[in-house]
N, C-alpha and C positions, 0 to 999 in steps of 0.2 A: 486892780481889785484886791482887795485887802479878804483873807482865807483866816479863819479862826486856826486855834494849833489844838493841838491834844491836851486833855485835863494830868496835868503834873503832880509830881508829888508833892511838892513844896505849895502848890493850889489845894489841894487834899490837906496839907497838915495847917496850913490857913483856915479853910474853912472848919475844923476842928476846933482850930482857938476862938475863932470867932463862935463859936458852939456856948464858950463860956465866959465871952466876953473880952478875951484878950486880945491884945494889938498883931495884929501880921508880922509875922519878918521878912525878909528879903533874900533869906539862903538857908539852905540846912545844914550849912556845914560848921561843924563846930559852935556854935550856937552859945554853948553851957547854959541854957535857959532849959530847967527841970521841965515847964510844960509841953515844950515840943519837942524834947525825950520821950518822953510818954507819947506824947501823939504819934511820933514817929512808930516807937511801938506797937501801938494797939491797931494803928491801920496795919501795918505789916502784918497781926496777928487776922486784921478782916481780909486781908487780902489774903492768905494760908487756907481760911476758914471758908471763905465762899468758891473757893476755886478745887477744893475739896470733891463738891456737887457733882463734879466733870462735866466741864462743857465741849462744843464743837471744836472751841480755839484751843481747849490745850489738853485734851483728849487725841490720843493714837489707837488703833486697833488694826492686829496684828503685827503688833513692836515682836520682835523677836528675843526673846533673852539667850543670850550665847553664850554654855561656861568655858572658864577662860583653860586656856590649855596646859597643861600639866595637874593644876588645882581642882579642876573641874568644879570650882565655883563659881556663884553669880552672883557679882556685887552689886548690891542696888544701885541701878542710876542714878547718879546725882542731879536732885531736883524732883526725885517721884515722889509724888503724894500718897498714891496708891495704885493698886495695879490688879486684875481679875485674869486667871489662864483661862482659854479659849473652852477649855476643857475642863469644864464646869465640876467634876469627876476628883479635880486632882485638887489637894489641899495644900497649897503654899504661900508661903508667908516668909515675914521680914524679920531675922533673929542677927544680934551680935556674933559674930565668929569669934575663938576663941585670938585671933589675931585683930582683933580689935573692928575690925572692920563690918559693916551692915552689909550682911549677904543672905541672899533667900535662903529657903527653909524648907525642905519637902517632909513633909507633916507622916504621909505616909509609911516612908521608907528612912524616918525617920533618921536622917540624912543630909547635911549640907552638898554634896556632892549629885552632882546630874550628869549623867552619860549621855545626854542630848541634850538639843534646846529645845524651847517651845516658845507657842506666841502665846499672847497674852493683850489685853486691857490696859495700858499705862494714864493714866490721870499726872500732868505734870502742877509743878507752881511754878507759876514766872512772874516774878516781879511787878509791884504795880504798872511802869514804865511802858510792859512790855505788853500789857491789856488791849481789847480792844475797849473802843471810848465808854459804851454803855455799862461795862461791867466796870471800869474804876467810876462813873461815876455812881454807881451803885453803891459799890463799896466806901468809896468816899464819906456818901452820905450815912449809910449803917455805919461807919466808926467813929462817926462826928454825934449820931443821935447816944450810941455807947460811953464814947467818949463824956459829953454833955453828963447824962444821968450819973456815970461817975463821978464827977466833981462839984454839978451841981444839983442833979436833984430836982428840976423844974419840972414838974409833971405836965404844965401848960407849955412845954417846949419840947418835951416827949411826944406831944401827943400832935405838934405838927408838925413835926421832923420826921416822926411816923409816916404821914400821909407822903411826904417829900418821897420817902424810903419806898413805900409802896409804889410811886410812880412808876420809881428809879425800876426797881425789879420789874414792872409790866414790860418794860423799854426792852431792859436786859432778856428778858425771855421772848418778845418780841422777833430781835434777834437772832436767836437761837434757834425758833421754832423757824426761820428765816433760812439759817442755814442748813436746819435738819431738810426741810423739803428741799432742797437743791440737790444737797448729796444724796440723796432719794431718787431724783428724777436723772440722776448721772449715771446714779445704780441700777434704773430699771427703763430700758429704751420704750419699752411697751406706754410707760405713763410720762415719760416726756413725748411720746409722740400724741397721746390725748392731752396733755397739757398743751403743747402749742397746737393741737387744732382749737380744741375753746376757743384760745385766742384769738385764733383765725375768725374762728361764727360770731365772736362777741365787737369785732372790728370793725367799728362803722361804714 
């Protein structure tokens, strides 16, 4: 039995070309072909930009930030897109230190420096690779309909690329609202035990 693989990147910056008419290649590596530079680019940039949103897969809550010892600072993690403290109350944010480095920021106490840690919201970005299927092929397709108007401007290939895009996203929230009720019903024994009786009455 022959099993489909995962949508690729080098499948993603294909169908991009093919957005505006150009030939496939065969690798991304080294290429020196200016259009899939760009391609390679601009989905990197959708891949940034839709995972932004925070979803289930690459959202944490209750990440811990811990300053580090002696410095009592917090470097941003490498790879956070964004991040909210638990503690709605407190205003922190992501500023340059003056050692060059991206480390939070308490707004308050106007202060890089934390005498504790706290948790917090982390929203990461991970690589298209490392998606799950429905969201590169989401993305996929927004960087190819992007892509396309960029270079060429078909509004009759906007406009069904469009519809493509909209799928993609019902899919992609699909999903999501798929794995929000899970961890819902992990979190609350009360309604996984009314969820699986339903299923029990609804059993033929």
């Amino acid at each position: 039995m022959t099993l489909t693989t995962p949508f690729t990147e080098l499948e993603a910056v294909n169908e991009m070309l093919a957005s505006i008419g150009q030939a496939p290649v065969n690798t991304l590596a080294n290429t020196g072909i200016g259009d899939v530079n760009i391609a390679r680019s601009e989905l990197a940039k959708a891949t940034r930009f839709v995972q932004l949103q925070g979803f289930a897969f690459n959202t944490d809550k209750g990440y811990v930030f811990q300053p580090q010892a002696g410095t009592n600072l917090i470097p941003a993690p490498s790879g956070m897109l964004r991040f909210d403290p638990c503690d709605r109350t407190r205003n922190i944010s992501v500023r340059t230190h003056s050692s060059g480095q991206l480390v939070l920021w308490d707004a308050d106490a106007l202060s890089f420096e934390f005498s504790e840690p706290f948790t917090g919201t982390i929203v990461w970005g991970f690589g298209f690779e490392n998606l799950p299927e429905s969201a590169r092929a989401y993305i996929a397709i927004a960087a190819a309909r992007k892509f396309q108007i960029r270079f060429v401007g078909s509004r009759e290939l906007d406009l069904f690329n469009a519809e493509d895009e909209k799928r993609a996203w019902a899919l992609l929230q699909r999903d999501e609202r798929a794995v929000s009720d899970t961890n819902l019903f992990r979190k609350s024994p009360s309604l996984a035990r009314a969820y699986n009786r339903s299923r029990w009455m609804r059993t033929p």
